[in-house]
Backbone atoms as SQL, in Angstrom:
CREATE TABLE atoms (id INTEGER PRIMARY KEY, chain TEXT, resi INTEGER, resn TEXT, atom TEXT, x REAL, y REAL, z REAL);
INSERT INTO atoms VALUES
  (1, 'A', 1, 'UNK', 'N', 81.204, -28.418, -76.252),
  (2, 'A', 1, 'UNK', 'CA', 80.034, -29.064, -76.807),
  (3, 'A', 1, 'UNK', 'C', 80.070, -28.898, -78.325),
  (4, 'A', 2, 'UNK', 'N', 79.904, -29.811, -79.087),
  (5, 'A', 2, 'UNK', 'CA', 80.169, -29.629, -80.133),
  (6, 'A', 2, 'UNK', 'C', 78.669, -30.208, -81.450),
  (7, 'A', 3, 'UNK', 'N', 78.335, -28.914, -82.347),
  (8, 'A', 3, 'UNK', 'CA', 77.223, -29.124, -83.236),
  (9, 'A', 3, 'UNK', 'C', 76.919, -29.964, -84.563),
  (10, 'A', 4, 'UNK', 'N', 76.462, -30.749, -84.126),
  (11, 'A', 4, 'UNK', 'CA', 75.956, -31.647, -85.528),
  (12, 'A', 4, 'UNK', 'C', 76.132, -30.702, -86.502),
  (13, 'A', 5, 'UNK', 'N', 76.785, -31.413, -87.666),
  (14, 'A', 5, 'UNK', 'CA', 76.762, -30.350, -88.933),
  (15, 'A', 5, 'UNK', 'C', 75.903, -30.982, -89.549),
  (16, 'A', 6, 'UNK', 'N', 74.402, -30.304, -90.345),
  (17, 'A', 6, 'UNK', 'CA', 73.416, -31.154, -91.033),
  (18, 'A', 6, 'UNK', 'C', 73.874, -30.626, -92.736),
  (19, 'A', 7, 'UNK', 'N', 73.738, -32.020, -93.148),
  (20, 'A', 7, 'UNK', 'CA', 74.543, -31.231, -95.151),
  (21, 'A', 7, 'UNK', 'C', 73.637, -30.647, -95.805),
  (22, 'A', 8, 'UNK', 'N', 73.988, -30.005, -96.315),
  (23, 'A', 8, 'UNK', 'CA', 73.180, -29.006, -97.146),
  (24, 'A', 8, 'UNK', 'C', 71.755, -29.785, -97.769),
  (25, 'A', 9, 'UNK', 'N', 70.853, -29.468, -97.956),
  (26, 'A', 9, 'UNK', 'CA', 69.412, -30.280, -99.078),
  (27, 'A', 9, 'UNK', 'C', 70.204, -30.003, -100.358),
  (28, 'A', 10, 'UNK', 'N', 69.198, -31.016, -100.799),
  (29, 'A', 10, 'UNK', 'CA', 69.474, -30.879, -102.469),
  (30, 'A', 10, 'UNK', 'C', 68.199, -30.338, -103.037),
  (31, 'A', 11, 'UNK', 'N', 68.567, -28.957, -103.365),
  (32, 'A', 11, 'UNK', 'CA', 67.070, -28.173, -103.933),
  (33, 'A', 11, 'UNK', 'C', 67.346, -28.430, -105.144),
  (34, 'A', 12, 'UNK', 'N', 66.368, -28.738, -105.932),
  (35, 'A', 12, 'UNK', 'CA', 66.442, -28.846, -106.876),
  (36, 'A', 12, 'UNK', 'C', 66.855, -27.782, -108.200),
  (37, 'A', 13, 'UNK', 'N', 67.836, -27.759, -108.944),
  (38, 'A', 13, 'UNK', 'CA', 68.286, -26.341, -109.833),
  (39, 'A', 13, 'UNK', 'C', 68.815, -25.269, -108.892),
  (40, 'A', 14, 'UNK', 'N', 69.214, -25.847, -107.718),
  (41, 'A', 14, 'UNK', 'CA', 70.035, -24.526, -107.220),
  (42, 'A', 14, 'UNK', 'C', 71.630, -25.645, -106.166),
  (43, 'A', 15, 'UNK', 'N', 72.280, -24.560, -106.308),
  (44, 'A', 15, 'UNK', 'CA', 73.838, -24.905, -105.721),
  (45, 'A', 15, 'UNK', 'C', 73.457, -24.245, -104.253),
  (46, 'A', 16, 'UNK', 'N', 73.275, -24.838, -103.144),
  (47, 'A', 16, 'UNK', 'CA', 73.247, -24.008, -101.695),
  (48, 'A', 16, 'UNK', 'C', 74.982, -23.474, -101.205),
  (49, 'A', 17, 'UNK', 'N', 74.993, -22.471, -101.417),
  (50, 'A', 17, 'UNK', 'CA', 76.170, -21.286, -100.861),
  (51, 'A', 17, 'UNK', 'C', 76.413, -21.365, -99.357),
  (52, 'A', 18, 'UNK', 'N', 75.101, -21.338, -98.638),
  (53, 'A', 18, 'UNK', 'CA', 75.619, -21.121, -97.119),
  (54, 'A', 18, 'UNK', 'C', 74.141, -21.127, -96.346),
  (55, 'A', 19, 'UNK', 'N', 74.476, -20.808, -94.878),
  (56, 'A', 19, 'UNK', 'CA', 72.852, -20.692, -94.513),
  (57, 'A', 19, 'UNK', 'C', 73.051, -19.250, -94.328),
  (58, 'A', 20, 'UNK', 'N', 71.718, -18.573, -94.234),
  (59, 'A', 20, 'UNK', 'CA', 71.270, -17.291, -94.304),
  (60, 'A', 20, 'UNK', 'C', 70.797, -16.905, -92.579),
  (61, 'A', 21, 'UNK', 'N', 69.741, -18.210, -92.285),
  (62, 'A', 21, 'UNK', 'CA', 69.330, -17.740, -91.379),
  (63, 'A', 21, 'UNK', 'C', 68.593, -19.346, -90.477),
  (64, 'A', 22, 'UNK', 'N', 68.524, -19.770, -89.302),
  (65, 'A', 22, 'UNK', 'CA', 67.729, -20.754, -89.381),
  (66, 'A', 22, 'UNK', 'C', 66.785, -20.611, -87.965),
  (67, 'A', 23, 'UNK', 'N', 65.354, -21.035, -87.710),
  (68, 'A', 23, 'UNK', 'CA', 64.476, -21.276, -86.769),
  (69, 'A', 23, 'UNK', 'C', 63.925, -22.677, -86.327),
  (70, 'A', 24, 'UNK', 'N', 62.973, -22.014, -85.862),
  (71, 'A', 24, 'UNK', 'CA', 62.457, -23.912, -85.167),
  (72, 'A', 24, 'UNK', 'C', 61.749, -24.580, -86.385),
  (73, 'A', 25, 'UNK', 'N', 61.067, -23.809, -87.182),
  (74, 'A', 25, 'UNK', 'CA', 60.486, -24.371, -88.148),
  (75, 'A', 25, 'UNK', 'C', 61.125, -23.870, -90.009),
  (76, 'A', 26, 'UNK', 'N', 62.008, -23.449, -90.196),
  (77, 'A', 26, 'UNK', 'CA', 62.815, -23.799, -90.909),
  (78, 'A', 26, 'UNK', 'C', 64.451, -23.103, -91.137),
  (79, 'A', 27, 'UNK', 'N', 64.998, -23.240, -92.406),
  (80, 'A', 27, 'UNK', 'CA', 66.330, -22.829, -92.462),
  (81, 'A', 27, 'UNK', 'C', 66.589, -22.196, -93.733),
  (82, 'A', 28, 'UNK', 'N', 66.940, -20.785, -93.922),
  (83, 'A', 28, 'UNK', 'CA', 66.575, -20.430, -95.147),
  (84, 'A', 28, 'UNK', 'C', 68.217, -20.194, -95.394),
  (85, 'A', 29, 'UNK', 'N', 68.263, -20.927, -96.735),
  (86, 'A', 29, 'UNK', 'CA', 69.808, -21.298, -97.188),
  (87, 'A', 29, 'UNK', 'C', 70.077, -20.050, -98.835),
  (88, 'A', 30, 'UNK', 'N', 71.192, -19.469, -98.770),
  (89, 'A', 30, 'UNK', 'CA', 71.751, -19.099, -99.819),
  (90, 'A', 30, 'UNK', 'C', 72.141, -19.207, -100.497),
  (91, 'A', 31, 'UNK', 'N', 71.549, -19.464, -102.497),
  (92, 'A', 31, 'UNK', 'CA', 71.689, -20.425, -103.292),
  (93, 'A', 31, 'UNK', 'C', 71.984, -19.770, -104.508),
  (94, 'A', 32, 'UNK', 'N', 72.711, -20.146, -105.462),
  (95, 'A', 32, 'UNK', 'CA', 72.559, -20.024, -107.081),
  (96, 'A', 32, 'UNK', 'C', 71.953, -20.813, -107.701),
  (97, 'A', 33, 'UNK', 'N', 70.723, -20.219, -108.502),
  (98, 'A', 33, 'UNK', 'CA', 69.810, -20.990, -109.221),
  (99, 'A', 33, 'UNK', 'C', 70.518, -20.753, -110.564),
  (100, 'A', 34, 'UNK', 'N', 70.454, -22.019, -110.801),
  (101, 'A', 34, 'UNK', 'CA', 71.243, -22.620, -111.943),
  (102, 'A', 34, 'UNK', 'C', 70.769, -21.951, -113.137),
  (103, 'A', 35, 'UNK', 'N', 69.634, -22.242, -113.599),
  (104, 'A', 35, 'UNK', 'CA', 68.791, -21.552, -115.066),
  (105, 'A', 35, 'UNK', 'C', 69.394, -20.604, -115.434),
  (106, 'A', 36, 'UNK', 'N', 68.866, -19.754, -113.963),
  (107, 'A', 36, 'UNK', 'CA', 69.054, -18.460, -114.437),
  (108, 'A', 36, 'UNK', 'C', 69.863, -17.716, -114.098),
  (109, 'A', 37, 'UNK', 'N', 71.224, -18.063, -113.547),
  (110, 'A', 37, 'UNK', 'CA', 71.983, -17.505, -112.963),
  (111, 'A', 37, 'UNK', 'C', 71.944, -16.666, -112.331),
  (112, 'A', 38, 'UNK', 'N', 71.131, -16.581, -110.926),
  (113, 'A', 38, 'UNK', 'CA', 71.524, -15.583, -110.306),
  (114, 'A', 38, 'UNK', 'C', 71.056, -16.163, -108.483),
  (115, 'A', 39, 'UNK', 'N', 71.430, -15.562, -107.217),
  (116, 'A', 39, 'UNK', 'CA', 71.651, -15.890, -106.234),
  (117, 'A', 39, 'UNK', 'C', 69.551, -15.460, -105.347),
  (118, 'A', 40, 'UNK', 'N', 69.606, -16.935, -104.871),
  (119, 'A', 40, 'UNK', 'CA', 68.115, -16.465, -104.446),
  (120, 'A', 40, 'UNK', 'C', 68.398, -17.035, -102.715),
  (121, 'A', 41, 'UNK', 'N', 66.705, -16.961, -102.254),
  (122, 'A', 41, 'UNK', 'CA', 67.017, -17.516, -100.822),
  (123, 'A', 41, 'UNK', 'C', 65.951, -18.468, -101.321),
  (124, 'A', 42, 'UNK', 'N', 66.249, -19.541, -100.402),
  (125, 'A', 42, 'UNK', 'CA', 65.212, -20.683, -100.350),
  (126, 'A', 42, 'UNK', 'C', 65.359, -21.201, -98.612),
  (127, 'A', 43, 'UNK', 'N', 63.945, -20.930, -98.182),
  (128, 'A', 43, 'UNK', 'CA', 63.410, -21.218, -97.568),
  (129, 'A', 43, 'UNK', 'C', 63.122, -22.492, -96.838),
  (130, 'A', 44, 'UNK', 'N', 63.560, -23.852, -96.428),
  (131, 'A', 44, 'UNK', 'CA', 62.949, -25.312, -96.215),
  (132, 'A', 44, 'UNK', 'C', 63.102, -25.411, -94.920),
  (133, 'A', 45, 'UNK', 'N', 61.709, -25.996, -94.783),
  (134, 'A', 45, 'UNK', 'CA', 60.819, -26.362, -94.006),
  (135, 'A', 45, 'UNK', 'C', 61.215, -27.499, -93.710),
  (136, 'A', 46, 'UNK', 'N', 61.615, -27.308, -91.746),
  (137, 'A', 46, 'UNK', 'CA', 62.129, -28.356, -91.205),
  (138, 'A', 46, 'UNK', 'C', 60.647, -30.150, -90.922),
  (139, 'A', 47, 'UNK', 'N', 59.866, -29.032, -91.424),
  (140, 'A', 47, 'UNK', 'CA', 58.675, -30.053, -91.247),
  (141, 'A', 47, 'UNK', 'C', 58.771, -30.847, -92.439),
  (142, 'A', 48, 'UNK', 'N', 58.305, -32.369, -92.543),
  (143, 'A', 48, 'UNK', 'CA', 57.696, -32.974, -94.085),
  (144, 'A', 48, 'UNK', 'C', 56.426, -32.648, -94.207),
  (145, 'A', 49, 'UNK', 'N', 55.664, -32.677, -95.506),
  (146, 'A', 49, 'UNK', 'CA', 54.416, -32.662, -95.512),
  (147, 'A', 49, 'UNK', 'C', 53.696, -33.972, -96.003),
  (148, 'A', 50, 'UNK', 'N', 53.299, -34.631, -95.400),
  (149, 'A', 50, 'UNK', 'CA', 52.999, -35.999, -95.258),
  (150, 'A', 50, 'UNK', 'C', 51.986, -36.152, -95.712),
  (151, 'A', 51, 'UNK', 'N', 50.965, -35.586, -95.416),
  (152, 'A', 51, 'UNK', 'CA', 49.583, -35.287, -95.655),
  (153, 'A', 51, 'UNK', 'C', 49.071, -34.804, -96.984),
  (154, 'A', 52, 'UNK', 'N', 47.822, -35.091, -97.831),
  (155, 'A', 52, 'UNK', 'CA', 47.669, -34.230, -99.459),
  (156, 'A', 52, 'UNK', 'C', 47.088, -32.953, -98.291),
  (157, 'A', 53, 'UNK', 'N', 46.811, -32.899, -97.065),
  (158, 'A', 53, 'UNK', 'CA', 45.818, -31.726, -96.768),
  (159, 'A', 53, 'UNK', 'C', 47.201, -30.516, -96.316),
  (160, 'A', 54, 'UNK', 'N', 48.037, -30.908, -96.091),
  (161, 'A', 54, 'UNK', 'CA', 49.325, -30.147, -95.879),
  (162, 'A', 54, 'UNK', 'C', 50.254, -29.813, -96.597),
  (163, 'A', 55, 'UNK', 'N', 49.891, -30.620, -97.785),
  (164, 'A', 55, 'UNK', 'CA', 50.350, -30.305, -99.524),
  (165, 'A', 55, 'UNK', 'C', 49.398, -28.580, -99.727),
  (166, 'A', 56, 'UNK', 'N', 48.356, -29.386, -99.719),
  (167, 'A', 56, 'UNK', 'CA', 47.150, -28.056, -100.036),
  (168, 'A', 56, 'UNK', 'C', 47.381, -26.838, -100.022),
  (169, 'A', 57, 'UNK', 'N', 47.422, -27.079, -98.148),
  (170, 'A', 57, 'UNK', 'CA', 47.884, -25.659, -97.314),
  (171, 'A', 57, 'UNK', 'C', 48.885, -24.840, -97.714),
  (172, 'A', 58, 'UNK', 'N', 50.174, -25.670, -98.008),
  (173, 'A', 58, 'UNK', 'CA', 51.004, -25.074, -98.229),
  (174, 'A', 58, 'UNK', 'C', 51.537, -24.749, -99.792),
  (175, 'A', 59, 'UNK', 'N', 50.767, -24.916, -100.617),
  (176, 'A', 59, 'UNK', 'CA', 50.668, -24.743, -102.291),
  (177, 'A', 59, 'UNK', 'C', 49.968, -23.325, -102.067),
  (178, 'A', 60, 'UNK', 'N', 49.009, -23.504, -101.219),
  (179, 'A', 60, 'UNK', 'CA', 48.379, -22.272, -101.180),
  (180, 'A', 60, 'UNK', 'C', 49.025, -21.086, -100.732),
  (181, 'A', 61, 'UNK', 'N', 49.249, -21.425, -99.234),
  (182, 'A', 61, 'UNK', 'CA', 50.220, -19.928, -99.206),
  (183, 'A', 61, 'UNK', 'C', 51.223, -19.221, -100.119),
  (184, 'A', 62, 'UNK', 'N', 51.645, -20.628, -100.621),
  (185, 'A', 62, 'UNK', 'CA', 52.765, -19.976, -102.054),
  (186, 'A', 62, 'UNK', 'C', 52.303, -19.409, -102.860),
  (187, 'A', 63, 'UNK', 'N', 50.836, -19.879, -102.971),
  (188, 'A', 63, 'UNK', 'CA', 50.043, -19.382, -104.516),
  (189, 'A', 63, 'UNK', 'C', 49.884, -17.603, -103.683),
  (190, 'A', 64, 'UNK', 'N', 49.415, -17.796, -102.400),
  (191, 'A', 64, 'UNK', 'CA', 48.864, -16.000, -101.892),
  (192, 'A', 64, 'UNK', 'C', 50.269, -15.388, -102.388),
  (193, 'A', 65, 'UNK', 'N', 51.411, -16.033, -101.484),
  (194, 'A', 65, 'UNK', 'CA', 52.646, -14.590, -101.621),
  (195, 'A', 65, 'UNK', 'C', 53.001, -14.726, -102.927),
  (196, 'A', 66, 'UNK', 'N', 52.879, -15.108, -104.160),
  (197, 'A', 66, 'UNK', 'CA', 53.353, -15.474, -105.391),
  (198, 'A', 66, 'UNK', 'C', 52.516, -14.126, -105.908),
  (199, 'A', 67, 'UNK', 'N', 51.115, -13.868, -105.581),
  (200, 'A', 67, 'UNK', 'CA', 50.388, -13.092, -106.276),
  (201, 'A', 67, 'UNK', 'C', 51.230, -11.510, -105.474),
  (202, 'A', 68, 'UNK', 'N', 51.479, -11.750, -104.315),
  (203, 'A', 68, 'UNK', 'CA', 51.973, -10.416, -103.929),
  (204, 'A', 68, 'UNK', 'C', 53.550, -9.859, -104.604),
  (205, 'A', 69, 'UNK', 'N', 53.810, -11.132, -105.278),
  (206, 'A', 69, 'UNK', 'CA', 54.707, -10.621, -106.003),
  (207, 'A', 69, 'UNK', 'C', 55.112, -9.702, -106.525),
  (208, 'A', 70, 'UNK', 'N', 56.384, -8.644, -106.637),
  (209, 'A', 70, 'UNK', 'CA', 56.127, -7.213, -107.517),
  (210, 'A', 70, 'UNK', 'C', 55.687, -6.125, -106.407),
  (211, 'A', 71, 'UNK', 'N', 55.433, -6.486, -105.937),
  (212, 'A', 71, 'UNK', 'CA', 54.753, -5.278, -104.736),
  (213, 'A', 71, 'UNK', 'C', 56.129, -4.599, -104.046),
  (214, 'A', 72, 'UNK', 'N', 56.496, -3.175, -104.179),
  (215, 'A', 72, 'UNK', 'CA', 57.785, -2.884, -103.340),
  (216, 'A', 72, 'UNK', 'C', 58.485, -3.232, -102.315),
  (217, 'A', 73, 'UNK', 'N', 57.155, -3.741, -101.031),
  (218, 'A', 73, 'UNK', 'CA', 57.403, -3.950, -100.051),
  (219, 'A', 73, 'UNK', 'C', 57.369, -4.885, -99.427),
  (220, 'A', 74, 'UNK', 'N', 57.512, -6.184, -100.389),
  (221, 'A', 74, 'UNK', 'CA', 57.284, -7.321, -100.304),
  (222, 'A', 74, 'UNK', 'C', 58.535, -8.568, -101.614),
  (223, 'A', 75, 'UNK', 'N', 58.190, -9.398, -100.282),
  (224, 'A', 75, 'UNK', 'CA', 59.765, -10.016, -101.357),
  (225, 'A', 75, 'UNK', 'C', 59.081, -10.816, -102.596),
  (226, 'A', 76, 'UNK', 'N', 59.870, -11.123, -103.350),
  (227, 'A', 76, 'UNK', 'CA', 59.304, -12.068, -105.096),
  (228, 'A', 76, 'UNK', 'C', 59.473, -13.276, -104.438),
  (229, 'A', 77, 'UNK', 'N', 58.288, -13.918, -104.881),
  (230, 'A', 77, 'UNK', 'CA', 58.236, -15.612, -104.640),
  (231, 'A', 77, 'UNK', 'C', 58.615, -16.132, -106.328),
  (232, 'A', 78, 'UNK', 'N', 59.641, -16.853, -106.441),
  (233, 'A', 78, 'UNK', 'CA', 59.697, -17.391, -107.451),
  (234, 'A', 78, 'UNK', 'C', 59.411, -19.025, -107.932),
  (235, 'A', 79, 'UNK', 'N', 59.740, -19.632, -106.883),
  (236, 'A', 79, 'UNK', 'CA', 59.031, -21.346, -106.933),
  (237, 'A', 79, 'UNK', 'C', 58.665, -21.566, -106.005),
  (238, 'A', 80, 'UNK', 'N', 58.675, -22.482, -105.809),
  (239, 'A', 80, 'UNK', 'CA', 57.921, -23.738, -104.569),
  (240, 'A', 80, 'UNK', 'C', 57.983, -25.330, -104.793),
  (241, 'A', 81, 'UNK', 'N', 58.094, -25.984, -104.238),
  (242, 'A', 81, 'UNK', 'CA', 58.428, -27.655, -104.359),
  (243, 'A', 81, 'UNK', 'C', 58.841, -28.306, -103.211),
  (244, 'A', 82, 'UNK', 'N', 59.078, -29.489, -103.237),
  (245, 'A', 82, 'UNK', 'CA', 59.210, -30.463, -101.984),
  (246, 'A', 82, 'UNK', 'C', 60.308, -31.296, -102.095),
  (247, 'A', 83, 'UNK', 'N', 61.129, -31.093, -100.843),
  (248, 'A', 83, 'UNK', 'CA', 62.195, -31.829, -101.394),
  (249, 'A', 83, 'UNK', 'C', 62.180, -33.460, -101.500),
  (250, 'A', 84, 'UNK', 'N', 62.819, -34.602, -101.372),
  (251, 'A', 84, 'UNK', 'CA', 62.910, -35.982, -101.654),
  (252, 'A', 84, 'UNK', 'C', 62.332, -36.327, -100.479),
  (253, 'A', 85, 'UNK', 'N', 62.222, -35.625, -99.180),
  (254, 'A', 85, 'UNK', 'CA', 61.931, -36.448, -98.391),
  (255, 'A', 85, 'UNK', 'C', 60.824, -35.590, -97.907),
  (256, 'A', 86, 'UNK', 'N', 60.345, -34.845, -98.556),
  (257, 'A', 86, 'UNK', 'CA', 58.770, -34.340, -98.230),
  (258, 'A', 86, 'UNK', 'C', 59.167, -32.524, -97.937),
  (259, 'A', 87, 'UNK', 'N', 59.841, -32.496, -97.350),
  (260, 'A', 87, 'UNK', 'CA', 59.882, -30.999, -96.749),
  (261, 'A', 87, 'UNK', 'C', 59.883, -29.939, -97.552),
  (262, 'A', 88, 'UNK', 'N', 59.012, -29.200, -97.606),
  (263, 'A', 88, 'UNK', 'CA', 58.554, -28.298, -98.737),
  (264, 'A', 88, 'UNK', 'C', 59.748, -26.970, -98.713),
  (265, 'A', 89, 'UNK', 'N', 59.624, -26.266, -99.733),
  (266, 'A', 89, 'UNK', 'CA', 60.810, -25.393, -100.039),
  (267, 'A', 89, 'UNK', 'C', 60.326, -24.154, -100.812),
  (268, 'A', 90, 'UNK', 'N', 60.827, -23.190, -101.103),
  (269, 'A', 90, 'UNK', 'CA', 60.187, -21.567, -100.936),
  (270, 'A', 90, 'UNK', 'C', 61.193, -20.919, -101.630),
  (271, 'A', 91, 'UNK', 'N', 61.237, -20.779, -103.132),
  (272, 'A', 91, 'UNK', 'CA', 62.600, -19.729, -103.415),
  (273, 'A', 91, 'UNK', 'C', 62.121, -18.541, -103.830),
  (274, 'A', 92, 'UNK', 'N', 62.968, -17.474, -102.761),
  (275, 'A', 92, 'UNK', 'CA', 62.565, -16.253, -102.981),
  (276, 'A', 92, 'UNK', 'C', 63.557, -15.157, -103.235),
  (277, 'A', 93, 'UNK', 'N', 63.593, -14.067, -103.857),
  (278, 'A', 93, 'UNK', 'CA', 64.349, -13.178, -103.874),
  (279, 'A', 93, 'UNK', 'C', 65.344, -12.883, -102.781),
  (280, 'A', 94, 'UNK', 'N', 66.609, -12.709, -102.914),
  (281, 'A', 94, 'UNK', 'CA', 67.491, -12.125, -102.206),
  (282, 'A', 94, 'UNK', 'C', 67.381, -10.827, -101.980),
  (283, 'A', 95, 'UNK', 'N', 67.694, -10.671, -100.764),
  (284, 'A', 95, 'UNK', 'CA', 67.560, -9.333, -100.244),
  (285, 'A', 95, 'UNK', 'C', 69.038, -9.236, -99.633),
  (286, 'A', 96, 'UNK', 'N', 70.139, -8.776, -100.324),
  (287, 'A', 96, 'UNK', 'CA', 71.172, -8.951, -99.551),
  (288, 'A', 96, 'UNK', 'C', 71.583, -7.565, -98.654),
  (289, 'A', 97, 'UNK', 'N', 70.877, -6.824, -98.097),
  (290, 'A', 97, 'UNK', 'CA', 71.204, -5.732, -97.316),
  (291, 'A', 97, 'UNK', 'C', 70.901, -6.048, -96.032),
  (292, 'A', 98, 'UNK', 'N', 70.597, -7.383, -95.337),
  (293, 'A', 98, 'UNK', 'CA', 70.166, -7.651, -94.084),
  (294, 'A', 98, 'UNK', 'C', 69.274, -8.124, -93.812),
  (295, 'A', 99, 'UNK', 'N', 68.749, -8.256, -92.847),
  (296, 'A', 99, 'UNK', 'CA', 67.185, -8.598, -92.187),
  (297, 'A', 99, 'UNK', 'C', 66.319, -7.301, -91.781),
  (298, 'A', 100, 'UNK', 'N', 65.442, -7.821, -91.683),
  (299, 'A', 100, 'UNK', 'CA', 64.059, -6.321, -91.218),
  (300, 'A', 100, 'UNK', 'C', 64.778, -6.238, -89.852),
  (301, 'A', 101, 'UNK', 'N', 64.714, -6.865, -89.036),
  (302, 'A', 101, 'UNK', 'CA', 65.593, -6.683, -87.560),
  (303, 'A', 101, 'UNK', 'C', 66.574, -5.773, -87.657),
  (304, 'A', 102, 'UNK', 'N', 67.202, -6.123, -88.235),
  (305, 'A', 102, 'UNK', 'CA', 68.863, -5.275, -88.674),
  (306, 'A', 102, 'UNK', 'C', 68.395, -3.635, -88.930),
  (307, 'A', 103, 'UNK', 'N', 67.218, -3.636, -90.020),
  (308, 'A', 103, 'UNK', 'CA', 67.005, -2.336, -90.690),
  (309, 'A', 103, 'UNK', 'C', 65.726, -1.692, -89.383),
  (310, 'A', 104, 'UNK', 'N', 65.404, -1.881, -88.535),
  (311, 'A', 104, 'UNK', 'CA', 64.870, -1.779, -87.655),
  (312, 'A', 104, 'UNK', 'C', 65.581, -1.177, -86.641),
  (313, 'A', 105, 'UNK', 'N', 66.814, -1.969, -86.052),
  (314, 'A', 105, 'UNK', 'CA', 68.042, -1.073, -84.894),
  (315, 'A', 105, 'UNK', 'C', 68.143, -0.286, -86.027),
  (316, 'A', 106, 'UNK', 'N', 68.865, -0.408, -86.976),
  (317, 'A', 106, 'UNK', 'CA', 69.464, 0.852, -87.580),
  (318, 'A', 106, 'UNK', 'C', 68.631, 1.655, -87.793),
  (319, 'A', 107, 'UNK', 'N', 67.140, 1.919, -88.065),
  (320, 'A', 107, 'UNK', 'CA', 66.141, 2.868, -87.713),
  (321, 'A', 107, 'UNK', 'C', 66.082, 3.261, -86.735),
  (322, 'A', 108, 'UNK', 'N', 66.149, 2.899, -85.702),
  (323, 'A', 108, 'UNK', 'CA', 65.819, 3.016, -84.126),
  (324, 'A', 108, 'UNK', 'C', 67.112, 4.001, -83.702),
  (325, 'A', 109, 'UNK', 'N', 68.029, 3.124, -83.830),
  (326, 'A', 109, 'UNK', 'CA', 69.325, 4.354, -83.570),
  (327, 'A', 109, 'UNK', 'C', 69.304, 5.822, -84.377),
  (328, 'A', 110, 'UNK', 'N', 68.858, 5.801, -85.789),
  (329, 'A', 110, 'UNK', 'CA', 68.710, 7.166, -86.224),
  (330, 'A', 110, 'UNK', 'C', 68.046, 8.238, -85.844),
  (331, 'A', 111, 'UNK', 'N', 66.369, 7.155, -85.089),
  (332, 'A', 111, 'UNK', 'CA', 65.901, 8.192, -84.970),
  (333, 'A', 111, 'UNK', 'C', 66.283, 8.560, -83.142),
  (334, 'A', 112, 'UNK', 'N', 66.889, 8.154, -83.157),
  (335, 'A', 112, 'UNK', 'CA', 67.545, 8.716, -81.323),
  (336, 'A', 112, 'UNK', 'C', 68.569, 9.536, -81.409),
  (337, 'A', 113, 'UNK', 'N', 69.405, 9.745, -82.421),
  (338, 'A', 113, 'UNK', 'CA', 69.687, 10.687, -82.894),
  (339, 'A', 113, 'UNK', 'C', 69.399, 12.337, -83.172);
């Protein structure tokens, strides 16, 4: 059986590297942002946002985690935007040591140890 390959988006100011990770509702791809040279994740949303009320919604949540920005335990939101064909997009700090899942077994096994 063989998988549709879907091509990379065109985020705007960033080169997409690879995918990171993907779900039912989006695919978060591994990128170099151009400006500023350095490697982020961006986030896009397999949904479009069609709607100004789903524009809203989702300006907003960016605006909440944007303010949580800086916080140790929480990742940096650095933009937000929509790509050409509506589907909104999320660039956030790289975390290249894994997923919380990952750091989770490897907690779990230590402490069974």
């Amino acid at each position: 059986m063989s998988r549709a390959v879907i091509p990379a988006p065109d985020i705007p100011g960033h080169k997409v590297i690879g995918v990171l990770g993907s779900g039912g509702f989006a695919t978060v791809y591994r990128t170099w942002q151009e400006a500023v040279g350095r490697e982020t994740a961006v986030k896009v949303d397999s949904r479009a946002l069609h709607s100004e009320r789903d524009q809203r919604r989702f300006f907003r949540e960016v605006t909440a985690a944007g303010r949580l920005s800086g916080h140790p335990h929480v990742i940096d939101v650095y933009d937000a935007g929509a790509l050409r064909d509506g589907r909104p997009y999320m660039v956030m700090e790289l975390c290249p040591g894994g997923s919380l899942n990952d750091e989770l077994r490897i907690s779990s096994v230590r402490s069974m140890i």
